[in-house]
C-alpha positions as CSV (number, residue, x, y, z in Angstrom):
1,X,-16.9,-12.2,-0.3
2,X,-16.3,-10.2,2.6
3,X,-12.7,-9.4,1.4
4,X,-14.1,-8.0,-2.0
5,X,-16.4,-5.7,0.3
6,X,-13.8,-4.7,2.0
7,X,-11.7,-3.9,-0.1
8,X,-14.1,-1.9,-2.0
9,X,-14.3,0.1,1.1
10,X,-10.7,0.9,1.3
11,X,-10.3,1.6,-2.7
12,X,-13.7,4.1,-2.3
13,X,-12.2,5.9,1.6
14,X,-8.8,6.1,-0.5
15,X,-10.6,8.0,-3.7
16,X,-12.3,10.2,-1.3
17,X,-8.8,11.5,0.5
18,X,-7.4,12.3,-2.7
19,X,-9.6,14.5,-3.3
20,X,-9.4,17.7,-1.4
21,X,-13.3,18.8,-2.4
22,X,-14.7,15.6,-1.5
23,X,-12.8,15.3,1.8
24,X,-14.7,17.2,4.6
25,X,-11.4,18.9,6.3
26,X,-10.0,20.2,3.7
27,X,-6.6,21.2,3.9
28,X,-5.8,18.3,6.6
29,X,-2.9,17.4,4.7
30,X,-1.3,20.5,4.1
31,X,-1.7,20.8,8.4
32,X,0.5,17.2,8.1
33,X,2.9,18.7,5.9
34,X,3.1,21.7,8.0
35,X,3.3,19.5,11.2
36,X,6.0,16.9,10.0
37,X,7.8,19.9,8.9
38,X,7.9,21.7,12.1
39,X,9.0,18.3,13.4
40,X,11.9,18.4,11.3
41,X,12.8,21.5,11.7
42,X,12.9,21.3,15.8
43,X,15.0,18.0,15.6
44,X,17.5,19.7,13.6
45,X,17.8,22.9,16.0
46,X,18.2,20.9,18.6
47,X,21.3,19.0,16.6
48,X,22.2,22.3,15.9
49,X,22.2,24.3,19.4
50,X,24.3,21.4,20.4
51,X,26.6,22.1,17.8
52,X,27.0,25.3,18.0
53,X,27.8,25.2,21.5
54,X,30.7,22.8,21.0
55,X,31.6,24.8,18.6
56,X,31.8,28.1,21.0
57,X,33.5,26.0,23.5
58,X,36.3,25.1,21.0
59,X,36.5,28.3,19.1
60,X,38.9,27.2,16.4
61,X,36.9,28.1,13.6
62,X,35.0,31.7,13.7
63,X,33.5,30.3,9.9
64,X,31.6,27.1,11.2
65,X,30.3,29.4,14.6
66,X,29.0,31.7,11.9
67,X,27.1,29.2,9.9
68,X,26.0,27.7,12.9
69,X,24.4,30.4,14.1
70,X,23.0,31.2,10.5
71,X,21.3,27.9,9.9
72,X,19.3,27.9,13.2
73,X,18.1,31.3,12.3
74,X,16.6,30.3,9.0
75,X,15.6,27.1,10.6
76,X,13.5,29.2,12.9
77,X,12.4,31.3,10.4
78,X,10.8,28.7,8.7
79,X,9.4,27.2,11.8
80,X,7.4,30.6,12.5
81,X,6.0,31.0,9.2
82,X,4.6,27.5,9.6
83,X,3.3,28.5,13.0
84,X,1.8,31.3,11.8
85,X,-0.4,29.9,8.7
Protein backbone atom coordinates (compact mmCIF):
# COMPACT_ATOMS: atom_id res chain seq x y z
CA UNK A 1 0.00 0.00 0.00
CA UNK A 2 2.41 2.51 0.87
CA UNK A 3 4.29 1.91 -2.46
CA UNK A 4 1.11 2.70 -4.50
CA UNK A 5 0.89 6.03 -2.34
CA UNK A 6 4.00 6.78 -3.16
CA UNK A 7 4.25 6.39 -6.23
CA UNK A 8 1.17 8.36 -6.78
CA UNK A 9 3.16 11.05 -5.20
CA UNK A 10 6.02 10.91 -7.55
CA UNK A 11 3.67 10.41 -10.93
CA UNK A 12 1.46 13.73 -9.51
CA UNK A 13 5.22 16.09 -8.31
CA UNK A 14 6.34 14.78 -11.98
CA UNK A 15 3.01 16.12 -13.79
CA UNK A 16 3.34 19.29 -11.89
CA UNK A 17 7.18 20.01 -13.25
CA UNK A 18 6.14 19.55 -16.66
CA UNK A 19 4.12 22.01 -16.59
CA UNK A 20 5.61 25.44 -16.53
CA UNK A 21 2.03 27.21 -15.27
CA UNK A 22 1.52 24.82 -12.65
CA UNK A 23 5.10 24.94 -11.32
CA UNK A 24 5.62 27.99 -8.92
CA UNK A 25 9.31 29.11 -10.40
CA UNK A 26 8.55 29.29 -13.58
CA UNK A 27 11.37 29.35 -15.87
CA UNK A 28 13.60 27.13 -13.39
CA UNK A 29 14.50 25.10 -16.11
CA UNK A 30 15.37 27.30 -18.66
CA UNK A 31 18.00 28.90 -15.55
CA UNK A 32 19.32 24.84 -15.77
CA UNK A 33 19.71 24.98 -19.31
CA UNK A 34 21.31 28.30 -19.14
CA UNK A 35 23.51 27.06 -16.15
CA UNK A 36 24.71 23.67 -17.65
CA UNK A 37 25.38 25.68 -20.64
CA UNK A 38 27.64 28.08 -19.13
CA UNK A 39 29.20 25.06 -17.66
CA UNK A 40 30.02 23.77 -20.93
CA UNK A 41 30.99 26.48 -22.37
CA UNK A 42 33.78 27.44 -19.47
CA UNK A 43 35.16 23.72 -19.62
CA UNK A 44 35.73 24.14 -23.19
CA UNK A 45 37.58 27.64 -22.89
CA UNK A 46 39.64 26.33 -20.54
CA UNK A 47 40.57 23.26 -23.19
CA UNK A 48 40.82 25.84 -25.41
CA UNK A 49 43.19 28.67 -23.73
CA UNK A 50 45.32 25.65 -23.19
CA UNK A 51 45.35 25.00 -26.69
CA UNK A 52 45.85 27.96 -28.02
CA UNK A 53 48.80 28.57 -26.05
CA UNK A 54 50.63 25.42 -27.22
CA UNK A 55 49.67 26.48 -30.19
CA UNK A 56 51.49 30.05 -29.84
CA UNK A 57 54.43 28.34 -28.34
CA UNK A 58 54.80 26.08 -31.51
CA UNK A 59 53.79 28.51 -34.15
CA UNK A 60 53.80 26.11 -37.04
CA UNK A 61 50.45 26.71 -38.19
CA UNK A 62 49.17 30.62 -38.23
CA UNK A 63 45.48 28.74 -39.46
CA UNK A 64 44.87 26.61 -36.18
CA UNK A 65 46.23 29.96 -33.90
CA UNK A 66 43.50 31.77 -35.86
CA UNK A 67 40.73 29.39 -35.16
CA UNK A 68 41.78 29.11 -31.82
CA UNK A 69 41.49 32.38 -31.02
CA UNK A 70 38.04 32.55 -32.99
CA UNK A 71 36.28 29.68 -31.17
CA UNK A 72 37.02 31.16 -27.63
CA UNK A 73 35.59 34.35 -28.73
CA UNK A 74 32.29 32.93 -29.86
CA UNK A 75 32.48 30.71 -26.95
CA UNK A 76 32.55 33.84 -24.82
CA UNK A 77 30.08 35.39 -26.71
CA UNK A 78 27.71 33.00 -25.87
CA UNK A 79 28.67 32.74 -22.37
CA UNK A 80 27.73 36.57 -21.92
CA UNK A 81 24.45 36.44 -23.49
CA UNK A 82 23.68 33.76 -21.07
CA UNK A 83 24.95 35.89 -18.20
CA UNK A 84 23.09 38.62 -19.22
CA UNK A 85 19.29 37.03 -19.52
Amino acid sequence: MRNTIEGERNKNQSLSNSNPIAHPKGNSSVDKKAKKRLDVINKKLQTLRVQLAGSKAQADDLAELKQFEDDIAKLEAEAKELKSS
